[in-house]
N, C-alpha and C positions, 0 to 999 in steps of 0.2 A: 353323286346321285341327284342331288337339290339343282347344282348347275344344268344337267341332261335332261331333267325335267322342265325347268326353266328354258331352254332353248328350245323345245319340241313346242312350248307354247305360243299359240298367234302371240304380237303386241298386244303392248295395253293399250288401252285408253283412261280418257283422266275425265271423270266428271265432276262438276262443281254444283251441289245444291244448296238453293237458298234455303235459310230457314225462315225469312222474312222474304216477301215476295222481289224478286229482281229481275230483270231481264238480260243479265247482264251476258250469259254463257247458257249455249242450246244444251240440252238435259240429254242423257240418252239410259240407256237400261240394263238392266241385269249387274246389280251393283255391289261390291263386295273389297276387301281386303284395305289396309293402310288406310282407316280414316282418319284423319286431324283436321283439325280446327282451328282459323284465325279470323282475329278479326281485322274489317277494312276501317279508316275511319268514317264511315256514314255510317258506321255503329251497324252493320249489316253481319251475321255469321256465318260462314262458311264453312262446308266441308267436304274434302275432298277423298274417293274412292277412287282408286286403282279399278277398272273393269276390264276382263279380258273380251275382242270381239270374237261373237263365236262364229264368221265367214274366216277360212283361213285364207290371212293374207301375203300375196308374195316375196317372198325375201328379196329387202333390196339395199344394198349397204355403197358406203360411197369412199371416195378416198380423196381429201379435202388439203392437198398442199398451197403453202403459200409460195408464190415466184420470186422469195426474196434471196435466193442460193440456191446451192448444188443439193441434189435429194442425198440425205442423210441414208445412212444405211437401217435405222431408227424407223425413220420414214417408209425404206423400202419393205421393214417388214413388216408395220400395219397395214401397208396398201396388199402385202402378199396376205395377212389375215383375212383381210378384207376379201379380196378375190376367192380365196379357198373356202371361205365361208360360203360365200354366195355360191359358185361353180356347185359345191358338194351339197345346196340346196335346190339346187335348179332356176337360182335367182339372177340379178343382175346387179353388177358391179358398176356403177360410176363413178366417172372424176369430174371433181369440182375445183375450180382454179379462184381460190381466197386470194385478191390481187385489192384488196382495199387498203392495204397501205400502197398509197400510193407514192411515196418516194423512195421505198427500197423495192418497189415489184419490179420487176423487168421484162421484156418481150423475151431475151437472150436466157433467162432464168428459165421461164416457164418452156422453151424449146428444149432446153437441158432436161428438165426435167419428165417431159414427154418423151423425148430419145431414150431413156435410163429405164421408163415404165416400159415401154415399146422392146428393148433390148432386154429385159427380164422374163419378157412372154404375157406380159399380164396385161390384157387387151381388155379394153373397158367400152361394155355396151352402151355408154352414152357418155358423153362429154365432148372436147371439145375435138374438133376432126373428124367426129361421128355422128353430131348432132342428138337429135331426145326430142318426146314431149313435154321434159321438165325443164328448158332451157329456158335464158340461158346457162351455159355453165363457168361464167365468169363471174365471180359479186362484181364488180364496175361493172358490170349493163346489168345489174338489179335492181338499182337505187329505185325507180319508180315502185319498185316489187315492196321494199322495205316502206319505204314512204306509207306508202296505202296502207299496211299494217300497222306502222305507227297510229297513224291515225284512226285507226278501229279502236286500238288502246286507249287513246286519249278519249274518243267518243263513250267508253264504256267504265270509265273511270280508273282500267288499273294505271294508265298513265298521267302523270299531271308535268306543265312545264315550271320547269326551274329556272329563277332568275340570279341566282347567285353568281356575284362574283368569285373570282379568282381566290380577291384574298379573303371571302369572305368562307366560300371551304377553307381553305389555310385556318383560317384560325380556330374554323371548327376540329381541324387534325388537332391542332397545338392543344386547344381545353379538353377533348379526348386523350392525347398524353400522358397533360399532367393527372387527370385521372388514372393515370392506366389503364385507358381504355381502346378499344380499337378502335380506327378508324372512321367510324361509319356517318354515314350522311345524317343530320338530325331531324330532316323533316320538316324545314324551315314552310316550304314552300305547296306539303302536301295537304293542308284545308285552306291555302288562302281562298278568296272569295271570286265569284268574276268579275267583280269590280275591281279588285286588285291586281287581276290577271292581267283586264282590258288595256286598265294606266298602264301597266308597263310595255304592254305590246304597243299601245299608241307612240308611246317616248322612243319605242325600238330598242328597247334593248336584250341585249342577245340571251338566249334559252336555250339549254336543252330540255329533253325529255328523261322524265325519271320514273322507276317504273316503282310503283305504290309496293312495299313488299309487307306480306302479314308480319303482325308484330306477335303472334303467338302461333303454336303448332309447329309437325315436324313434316319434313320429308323424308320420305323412305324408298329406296330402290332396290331390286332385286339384281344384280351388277352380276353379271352372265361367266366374270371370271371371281370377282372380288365376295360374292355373296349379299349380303343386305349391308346396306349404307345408309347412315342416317346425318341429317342436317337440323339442326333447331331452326326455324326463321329468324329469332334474333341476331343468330350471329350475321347478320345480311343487313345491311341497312340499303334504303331506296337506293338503286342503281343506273346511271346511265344509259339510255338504250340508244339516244340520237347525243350528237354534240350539237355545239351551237354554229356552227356551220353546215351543218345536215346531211353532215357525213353517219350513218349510223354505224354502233359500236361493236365489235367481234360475235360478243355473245346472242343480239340480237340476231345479226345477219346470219348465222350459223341454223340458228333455232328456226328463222321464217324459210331456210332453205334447204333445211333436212324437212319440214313439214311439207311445202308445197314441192318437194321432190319425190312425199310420198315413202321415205327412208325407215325401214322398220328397224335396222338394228345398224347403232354405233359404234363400230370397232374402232377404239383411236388410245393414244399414250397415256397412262396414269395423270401423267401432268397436265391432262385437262378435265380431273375429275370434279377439284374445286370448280370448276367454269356448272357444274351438272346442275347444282340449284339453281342458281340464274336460269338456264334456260330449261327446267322444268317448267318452273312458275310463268317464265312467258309462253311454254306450252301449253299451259292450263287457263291463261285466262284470255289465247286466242280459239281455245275452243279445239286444236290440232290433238291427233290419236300421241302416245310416248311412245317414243320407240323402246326396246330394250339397249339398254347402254352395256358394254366390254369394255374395261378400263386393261390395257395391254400392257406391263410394266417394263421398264427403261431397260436399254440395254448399259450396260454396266463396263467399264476401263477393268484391268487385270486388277487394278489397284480398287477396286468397288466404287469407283465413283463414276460421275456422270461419264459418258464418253462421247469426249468430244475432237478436236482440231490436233491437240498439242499431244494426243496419246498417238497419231499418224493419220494414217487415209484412214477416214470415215465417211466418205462419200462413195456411192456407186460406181460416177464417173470414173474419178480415180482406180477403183479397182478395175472395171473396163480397162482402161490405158496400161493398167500394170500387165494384165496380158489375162486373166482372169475369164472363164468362162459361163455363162448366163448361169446354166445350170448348176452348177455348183455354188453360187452366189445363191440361188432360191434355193435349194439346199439345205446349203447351210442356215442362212437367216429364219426358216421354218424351224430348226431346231432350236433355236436361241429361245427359250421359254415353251417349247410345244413338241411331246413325240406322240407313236402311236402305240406306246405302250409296251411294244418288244423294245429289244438289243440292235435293228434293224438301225442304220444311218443314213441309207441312202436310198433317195427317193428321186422321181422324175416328178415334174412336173404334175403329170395326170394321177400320177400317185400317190401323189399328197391331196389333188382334189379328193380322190374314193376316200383314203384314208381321216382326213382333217374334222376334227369336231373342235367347238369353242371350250366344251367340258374340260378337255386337259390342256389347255392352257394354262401354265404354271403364273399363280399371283407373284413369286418373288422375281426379282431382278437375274435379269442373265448377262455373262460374262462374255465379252466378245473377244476371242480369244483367237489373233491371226495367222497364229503357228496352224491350229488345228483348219482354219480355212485353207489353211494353202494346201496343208496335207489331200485337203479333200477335194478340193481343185485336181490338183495330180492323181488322182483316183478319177474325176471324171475326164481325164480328157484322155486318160490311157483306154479308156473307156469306150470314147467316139471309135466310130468304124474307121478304117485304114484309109481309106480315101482321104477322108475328112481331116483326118488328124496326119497325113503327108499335106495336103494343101495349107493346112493351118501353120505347121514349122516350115513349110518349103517358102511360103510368100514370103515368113520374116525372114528367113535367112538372105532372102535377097532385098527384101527392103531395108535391112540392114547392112548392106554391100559386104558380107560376106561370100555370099556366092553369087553366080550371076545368071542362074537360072533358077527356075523353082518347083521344079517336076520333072523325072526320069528316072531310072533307076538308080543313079548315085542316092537321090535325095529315098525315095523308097526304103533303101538297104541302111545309108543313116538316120534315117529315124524310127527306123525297127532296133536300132541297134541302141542308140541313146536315148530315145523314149523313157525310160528307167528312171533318167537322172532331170524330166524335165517336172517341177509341177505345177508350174504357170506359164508361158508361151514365152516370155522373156528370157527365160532356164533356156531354152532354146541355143542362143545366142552362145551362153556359157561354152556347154557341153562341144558345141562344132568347134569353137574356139579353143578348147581345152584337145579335142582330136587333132587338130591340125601342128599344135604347138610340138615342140621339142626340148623341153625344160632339160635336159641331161646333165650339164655341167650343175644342176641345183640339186636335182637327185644323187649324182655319184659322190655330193657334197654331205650329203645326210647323215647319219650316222649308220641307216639301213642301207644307204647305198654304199658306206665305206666297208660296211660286213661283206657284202656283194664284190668290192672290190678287191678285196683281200682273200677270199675264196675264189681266185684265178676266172676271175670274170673277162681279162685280157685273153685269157687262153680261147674262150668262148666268141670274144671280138675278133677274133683274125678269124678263126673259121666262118665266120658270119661275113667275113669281108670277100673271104675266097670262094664261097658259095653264092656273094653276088657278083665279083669279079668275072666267074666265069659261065657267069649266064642262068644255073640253077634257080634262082630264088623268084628272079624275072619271070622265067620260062615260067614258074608254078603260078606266079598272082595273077599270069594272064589267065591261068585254065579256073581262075576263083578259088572257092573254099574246098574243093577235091584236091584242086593241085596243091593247092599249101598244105592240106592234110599230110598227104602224099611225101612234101616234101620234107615238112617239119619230124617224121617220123623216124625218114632216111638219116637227115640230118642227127637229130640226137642217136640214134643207132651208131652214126659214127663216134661220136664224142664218149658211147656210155654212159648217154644222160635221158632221164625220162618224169616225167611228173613235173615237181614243184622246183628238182634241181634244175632242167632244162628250160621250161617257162619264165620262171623270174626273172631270170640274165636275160633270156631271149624280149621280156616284154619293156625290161628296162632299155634296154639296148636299142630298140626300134622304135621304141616309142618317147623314151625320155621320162617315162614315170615307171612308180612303183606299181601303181593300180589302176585300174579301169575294165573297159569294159570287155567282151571277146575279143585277145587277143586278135584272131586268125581273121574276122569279119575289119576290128582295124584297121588293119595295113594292106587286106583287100583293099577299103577304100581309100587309105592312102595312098596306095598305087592305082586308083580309079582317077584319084583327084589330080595326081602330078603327071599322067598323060593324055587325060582330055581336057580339054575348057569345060573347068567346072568353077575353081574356087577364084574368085576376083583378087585381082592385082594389090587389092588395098589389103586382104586378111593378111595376118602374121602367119603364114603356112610355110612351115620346114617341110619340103618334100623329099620322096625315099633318098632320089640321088644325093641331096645336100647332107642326109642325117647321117649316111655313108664318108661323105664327108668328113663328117666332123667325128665320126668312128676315126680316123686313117689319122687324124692327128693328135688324138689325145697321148699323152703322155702318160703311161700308166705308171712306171716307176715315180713319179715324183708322185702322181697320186697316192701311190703305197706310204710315202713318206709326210702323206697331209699338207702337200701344198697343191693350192688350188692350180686345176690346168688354165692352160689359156684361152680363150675363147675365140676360135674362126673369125674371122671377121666377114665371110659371107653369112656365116648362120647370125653375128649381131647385126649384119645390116636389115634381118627379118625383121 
């Protein structure tokens, strides 16, 4: 109830009043909720309210990867949060391309990962290929943007520069240690003088920027999934915002370009919840509205840990390549932490827009679990209309050189028939390969096929040989699944066989398994496939004439006696 209500509200805003007069941050009004208090050292008090604005402002949330690798499947579904958030707001979604490290970013990274948004469906109002008023949408062409903000920091005192060397933090870690203490910066540098400043800027030596952080009071956030979150200031010592080569530091550039982007709500991974004080504070003391923050929790290994590289594919791409279809990938990753409250699984696209609120987003960690992806992958693709899903197995069967066309009624009728058994596009490949094959000699090997052979399955083989000897079984595959009706009928009428006694032998027999799919649609297409140019030269395909074949030689008395028969040497040249 507390989240749904929190979400239905505009952003805040953060204002800072003096109690002593300052100029430091413009005022604004109607002020209420989370106030604390710290002081600066110019012995100045502050204190800061949480204000909601009462113009409601547009929803506009962004999805901020870095191009230093393949988009995470982690990745893909805070940018799917992101999107469904905004779409089922009537807001806008942006992408921002974090490319400030510059030695692991790459041009080839960030195409990857625009290909992977682009193939998910999740099309982003501004960014980069679609341009904005809030461009650009790279940080490498912001630095001037940061720069100019630093410098309002420094002019207004929450920043001051730092001349510390290397080892002179070092050894401020080390006497922190041996205290047991954390880390934190001591403040060597935050009242020097400007005269002390000047000397060292004249001698040149190198500075960053550090940003003054209060040494008393809390922050407090109302966190859209997590609830209220609190921070002491202490635990924070002065931090970093530029280095000493003017490159500026994550938390800055993030903060200056979710504000002049205008970004009312944060949806991004738990694990940049610690990053939230930092750049509140540097939201409060450039004067910039808060957005409301969603900390999204991790998706989680079978085994409850991180999920990462060594648990298998955990990139997008990857699942692309494995044969995986858009839809089912949004899908599934929507439910990874998020339903709509029914027993419902499956959703489209647009249906998770109507559907999606940030309220039931679940705080704990979710289990990415690949069995149940796949499962559900094969639920949408049996899904797709029949056009679409014959073009989608007919291209791989031939881009695979197993057949050498990839549309007509052969390919129609097997993938009406084997659809069943596919539940990723790769499954594909299997199942035609699995039709075309003749395992017999492994089956009559079995212990089920030795049952089958010992219950006068020879009796069955030679009537099977004499009914195609003399034209019967032929005549019926041409007239399709009438005539094999037809003939299959007559046939067992002869024998005195019907049901499960007549099928079994019969499906072992012509096909070389125990199981699969309709019979009669089978060996239709196998005798579809062995008289026209269909199945390419390279597939392992036993056609009817050769399976007849290797009928006409088996040996069934030594088989009685459990020794293996011999094997054709036309059917092992398959």
């Amino acid at each position: 109830m507390a989240n749904s209500m929190i979400e239905a509200t505009s952003w805040m805003r953060f204002r800072v009043i003096p109690q002593f007069s300052s100029p430091i941050l413009p005022s604004s009004s109607s002020l209420y909720n989370h106030r604390v208090s710290f002081f600066y050292p110019a012995r100045r008090l502050f204190s800061v309210s949480a204000t909601a604005a009462t113009d409601k402002q547009q929803v506009r949330v962004r999805f901020a990867p870095s191009p230093t690798g393949n988009l995470h499947v982690g990745g893909a579904r805070t940018a799917l949060f992101n999107y469904l958030f905004a779409r089922s707001k009537g807001g806008k979604f942006l992408l921002r391309i974090e490319d400030t490290d510059l030695e692991r970013s790459t041009k080839e990274s960030e195409e990857a990962v625009l290909r992977d948004l682009s193939w998910l469906g999740l099309d982003w109002d501004e960014g980069p290929g679609v341009g904005g008023d809030h461009g650009p949408y790279r940080q490498s062409e912001r630095n001037s943007l940061y720069k100019q903000h630093a410098e309002k920091l420094i002019e207004s005192g929450h920043v001051y520069r730092c001349f510390c060397s290397n080892e002179e933090l070092e050894q401020m870690n080390e006497i922190a240690k041996l205290k047991q203490l954390p880390p934190v910066y001591t403040g060597k540098w935050a009242n020097a003088t400007d005269e002390e400043v000047q000397e060292e800027l004249a001698k040149g030596t190198p500075y960053t920027y550090r940003f003054r952080v209060p040494k008393e009071g809390r922050l407090t956030i109302n966190d859209l999934i997590r609830g209220e979150v609190s921070w002491n200031h202490n635990t924070l010592g002065d931090f970093v915002i530029m280095r000493s080569n003017g490159q500026p530091v994550y938390n800055f550039c993030v903060t200056v370009d979710d504000a002049t982007m205008a970004i009312s709500h944060v949806i991004r991974a738990e694990e940049h919840l610690p990053n939230t004080l930092r750049q509140a504070l540097i939201y409060k003391a450039l004067g910039f509205p808060m957005p409301h923050f969603a900390h999204v929790s991790l998706i989680l290994a079978p085994d409850r840990s991180k999920l990462s590289k060594r648990h298998g594919a955990t990139s997008v791409g990857q699942y692309r390549e494995m044969g995986y279809l858009p839809q089912a990938m949004v899908n599934y990753l929507a439910l990874l932490g998020w339903g709509d409250g029914t027993e419902n699984e499956f959703f489209t696209l647009e249906q998770l827009v109507e559907k999606f609120s940030i309220g039931r987003v679940n705080k704990s960690g979710a289990v990415f679990d690949s069995t149940k992806l796949r499962w559900m992958n094969g639920q949408h693709l049996r899904a797709l209309p029949s056009e679409q899903l014959n073009k989608l197995v007919g291209e791989r069967w031939k881009s695979t050189g197993i057949l050498i066309q990839s549309e007509g009624p052969f390919i129609e009728e097997a993938v009406q028939l084997l659809k069943d058994g596919i539940e990723v596009v790769t499954d594909s490949e299997k199942v035609i390969s699995n039709l075309l094959s003749y395992p017999l000699h492994a089956t009559l090997s079995s212990p089920e096929g030795k049952a089958m052979v010992e219950n006068k399955l020879s009796e069955l083989s030679f009537a099977l040989l004499a009914a195609y000897d003399n034209g019967e079984l032929s005549n019926a595959l041409e007239e399709g699944h009438s005539g094999w009706q037809k003939w299959v009928k007559s046939f067992g009428k002869s024998l005195k066989l019907k049901g499960k006694s007549l099928f079994m032998p019969l499906r072992v027999l012509l096909t070389g398994k125990l199981h699969g799919p309709d019979m009669g649609s089978s060996i239709i297409l196998l005798h579809q496939a062995g008289t026209r140019d269909i199945v390419s030269s390279q597939a392992a395909f036993v056609t009817l004439d050769e399976r007849f074949a290797v009928l006409r030689e088996i040996d069934w008395e030594a088989l009685s006696k459990d020794q293996p028969p011999l094997e054709p040497a036309a059917v092992a040249a398959n």
